[in-house]
C-alpha positions in Angstrom: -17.4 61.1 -44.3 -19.9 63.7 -45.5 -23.0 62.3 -44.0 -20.6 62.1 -40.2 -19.9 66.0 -40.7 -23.3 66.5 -41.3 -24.1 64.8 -38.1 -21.7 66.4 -36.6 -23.1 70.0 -37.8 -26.6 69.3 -36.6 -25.5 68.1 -33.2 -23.5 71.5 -33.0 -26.5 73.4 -34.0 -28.9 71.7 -31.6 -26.6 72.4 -28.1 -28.7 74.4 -26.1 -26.6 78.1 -25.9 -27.3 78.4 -22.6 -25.1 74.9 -22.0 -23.0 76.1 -24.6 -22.2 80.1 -22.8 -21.5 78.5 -19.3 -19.1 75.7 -20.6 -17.8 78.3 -22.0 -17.5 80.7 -19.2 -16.0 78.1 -16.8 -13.2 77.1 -18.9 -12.4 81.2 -18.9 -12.2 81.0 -15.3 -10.6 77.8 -14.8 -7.9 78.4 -17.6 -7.0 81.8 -17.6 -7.5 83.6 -14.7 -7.5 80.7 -11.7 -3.7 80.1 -13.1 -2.5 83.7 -13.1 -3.5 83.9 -9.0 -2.5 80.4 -8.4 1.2 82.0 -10.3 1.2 84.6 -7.6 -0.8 87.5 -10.2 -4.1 89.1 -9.8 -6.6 88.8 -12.8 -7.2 92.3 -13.4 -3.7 93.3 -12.5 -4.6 96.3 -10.6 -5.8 94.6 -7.0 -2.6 96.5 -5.3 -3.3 99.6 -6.8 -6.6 99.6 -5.5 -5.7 98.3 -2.1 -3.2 101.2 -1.5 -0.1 99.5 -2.9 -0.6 96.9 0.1 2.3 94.0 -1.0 0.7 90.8 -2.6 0.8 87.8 -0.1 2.5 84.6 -0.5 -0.3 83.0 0.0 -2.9 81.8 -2.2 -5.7 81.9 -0.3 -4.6 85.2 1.0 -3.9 86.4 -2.4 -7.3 85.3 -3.3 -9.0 87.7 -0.3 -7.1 90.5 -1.0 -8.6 90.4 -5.2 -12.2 90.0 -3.4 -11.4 93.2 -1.0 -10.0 95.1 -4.4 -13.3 94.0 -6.1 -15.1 96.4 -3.2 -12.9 99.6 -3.7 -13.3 99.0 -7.9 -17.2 98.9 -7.6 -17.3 102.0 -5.0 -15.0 103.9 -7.7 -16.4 102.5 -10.6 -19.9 103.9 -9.2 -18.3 107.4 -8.2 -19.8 106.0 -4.4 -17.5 108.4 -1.9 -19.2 106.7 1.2 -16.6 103.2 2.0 -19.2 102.5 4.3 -21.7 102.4 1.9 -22.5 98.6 1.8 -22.3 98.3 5.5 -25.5 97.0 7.5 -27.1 96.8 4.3 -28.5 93.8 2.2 -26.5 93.3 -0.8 -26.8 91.0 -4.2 -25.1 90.6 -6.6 -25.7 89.4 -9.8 -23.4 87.3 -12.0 -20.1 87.6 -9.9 -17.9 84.8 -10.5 -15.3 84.0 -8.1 -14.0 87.1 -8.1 -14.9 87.5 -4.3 -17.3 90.4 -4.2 -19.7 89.1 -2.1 -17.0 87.5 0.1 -15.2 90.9 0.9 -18.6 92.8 0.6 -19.3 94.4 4.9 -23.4 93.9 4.4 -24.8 92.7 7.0 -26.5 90.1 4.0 -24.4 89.4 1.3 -25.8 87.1 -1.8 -24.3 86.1 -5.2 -26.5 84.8 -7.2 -24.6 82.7 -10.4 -26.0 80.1 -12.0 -22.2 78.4 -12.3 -21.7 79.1 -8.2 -21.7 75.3 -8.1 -19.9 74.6 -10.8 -17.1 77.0 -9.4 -16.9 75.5 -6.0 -16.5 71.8 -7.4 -13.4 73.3 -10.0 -12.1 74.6 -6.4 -12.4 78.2 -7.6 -14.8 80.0 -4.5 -13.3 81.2 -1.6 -13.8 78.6 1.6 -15.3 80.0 5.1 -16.5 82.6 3.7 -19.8 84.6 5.2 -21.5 85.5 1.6 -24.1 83.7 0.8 -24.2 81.9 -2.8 -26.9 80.8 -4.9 -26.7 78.7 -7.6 -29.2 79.9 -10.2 -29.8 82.5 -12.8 -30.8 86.2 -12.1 -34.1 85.9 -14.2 -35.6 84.3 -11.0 -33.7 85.2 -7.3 -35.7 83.2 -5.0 -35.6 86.1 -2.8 -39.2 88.2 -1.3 -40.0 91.7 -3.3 -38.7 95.1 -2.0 -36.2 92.8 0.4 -32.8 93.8 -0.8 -31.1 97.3 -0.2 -28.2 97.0 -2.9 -27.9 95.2 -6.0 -24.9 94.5 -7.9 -25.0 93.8 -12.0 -21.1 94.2 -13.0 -20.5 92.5 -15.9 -23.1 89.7 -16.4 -25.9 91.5 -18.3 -24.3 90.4 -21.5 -23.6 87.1 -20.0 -27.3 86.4 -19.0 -29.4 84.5 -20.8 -32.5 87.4 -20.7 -30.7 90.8 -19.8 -34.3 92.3 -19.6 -35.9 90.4 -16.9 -32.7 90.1 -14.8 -33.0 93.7 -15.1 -37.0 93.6 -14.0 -35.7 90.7 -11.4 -33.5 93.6 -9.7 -36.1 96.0 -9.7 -38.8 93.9 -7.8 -36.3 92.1 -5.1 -35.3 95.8 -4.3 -36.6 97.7 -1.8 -38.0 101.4 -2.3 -35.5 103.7 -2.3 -32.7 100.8 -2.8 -30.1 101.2 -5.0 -28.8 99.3 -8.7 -25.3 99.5 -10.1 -25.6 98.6 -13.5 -21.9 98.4 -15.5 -21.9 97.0 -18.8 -20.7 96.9 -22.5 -22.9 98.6 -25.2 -22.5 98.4 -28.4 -20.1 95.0 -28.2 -19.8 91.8 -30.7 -22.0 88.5 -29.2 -20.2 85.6 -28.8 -20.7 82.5 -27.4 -19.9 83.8 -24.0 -21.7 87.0 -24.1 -24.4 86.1 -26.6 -26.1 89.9 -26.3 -25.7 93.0 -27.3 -26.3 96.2 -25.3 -27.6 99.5 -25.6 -27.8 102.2 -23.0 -32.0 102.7 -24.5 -32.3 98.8 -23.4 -31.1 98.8 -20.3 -32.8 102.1 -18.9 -35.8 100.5 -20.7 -36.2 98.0 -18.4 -35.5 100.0 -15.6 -38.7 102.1 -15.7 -40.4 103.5 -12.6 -36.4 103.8 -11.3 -34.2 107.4 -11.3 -30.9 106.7 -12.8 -28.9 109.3 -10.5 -25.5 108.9 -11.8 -24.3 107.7 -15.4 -20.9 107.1 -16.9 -18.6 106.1 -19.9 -15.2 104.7 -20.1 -13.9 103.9 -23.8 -12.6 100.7 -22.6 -14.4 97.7 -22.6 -14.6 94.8 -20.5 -14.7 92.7 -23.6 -12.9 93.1 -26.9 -15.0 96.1 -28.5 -17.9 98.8 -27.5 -17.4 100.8 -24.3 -18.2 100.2 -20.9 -20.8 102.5 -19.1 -22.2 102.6 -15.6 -25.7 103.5 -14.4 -26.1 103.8 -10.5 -30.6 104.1 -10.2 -32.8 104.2 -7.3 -36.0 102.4 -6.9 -39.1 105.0 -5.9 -40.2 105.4 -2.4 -44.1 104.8 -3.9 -42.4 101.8 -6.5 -44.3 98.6 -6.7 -42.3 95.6 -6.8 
């Protein structure tokens, strides 16, 4: 019995964490909050505040667009953006967003999510069908997208999911355009776990954002996660910025 826990102990240790943080991050999605909107709830519960105390439909699918057109007002106000237009005609990734519907809802003219579980989401029946966003299924430590190509991108989150904060963070910079724009929110100061294996600092993030003018930070005390506190960084990439 001893030698099959010890077996059992090295096989634990020897999953690869990436393999490990993604099972893990599906089953959040597929067990808690897919039920709670299938039930006729939104997962945050606020989606009708946001969308003017509008009445939830009946419908799931319907229910489903409404949380992705919520998720557009939350970033806007989250951001302290006044413009609603501000997304419109522009090209728009985002990185790390789930199903939550973002890039669905999102009025750019392009509209990418880029998540390595994208896949994984449609097979569990979890994205959102005919929609116009485009998703890729890969990490953002590598978009497959040209330098200085993208006018907005999205990081609302994921850093602490990721499995290299840092050169997502460099990835942002170089697939932006000069004078495009990052919204960075995340938890600093929060406990790893399996699911969010890192741990944030305000100094690490703006570290990796060098040669970019943060133009607009902010704090909540509440977290997305369990401890630490959420901030927001909105920066723009230089006119003269190399990729």
């Amino acid at each position: 019995m001893r030698n099959i826990r010890q077996r059992l102990g090295v096989r634990h240790r020897l999953r690869d964490p990436t393999k490990v943080k993604n099972d893990a991050q599906l089953r959040w999605w597929v067990e808690q909050w897919h039920p709670v909107i299938e039930a006729g709830g939104f997962n945050p519960g606020d989606v009708l505040e946001l969308l003017d105390g509008e009445p939830a439909e009946a419908d799931y699918l319907a229910r489903r667009w409404q949380h992705a057109r919520a998720e557009v007002v939350r970033v806007l106000r989250e951001a302290a953006i006044e413009d609603p237009g501000f997304f419109e005609g522009k090209v728009v990734v985002d990185i790390g967003p789930g199903p939550l519907g973002f890039p669905d809802a999102c009025p750019a003219r392009v509209s990418i999510g880029v998540d390595p579980l994208a896949e994984a989401y449609r097979r569990s029946g979890l994205m959102i069908p005919d929609s116009p966003a485009i998703y890729l299924s890969t990490g953002g430590e590598a978009i497959p997208l040209l330098s200085s190509s993208v006018d907005v991108v999205l990081a609302r989150n994921s850093l602490d999911f990721v499995d290299d904060p840092d050169r997502v963070l460099r990835e942002a910079k170089r697939v932006l355009a000069p004078g495009g724009t990052l919204i960075a929110l995340f938890d600093v100061d929060s406990t790893p776990s399996p699911r969010e294996p890192h741990r944030l600092t305000n100094e690490r993030v703006r570290g990796s954002l060098s040669g970019m003018n943060v133009v607009r930070e902010h704090s909540w005390t509440q977290p997305f996660g369990h401890d630490g506190h959420r901030v927001v960084l909105v920066a723009r990439k230089g006119a003269g910025s190399g990729p």
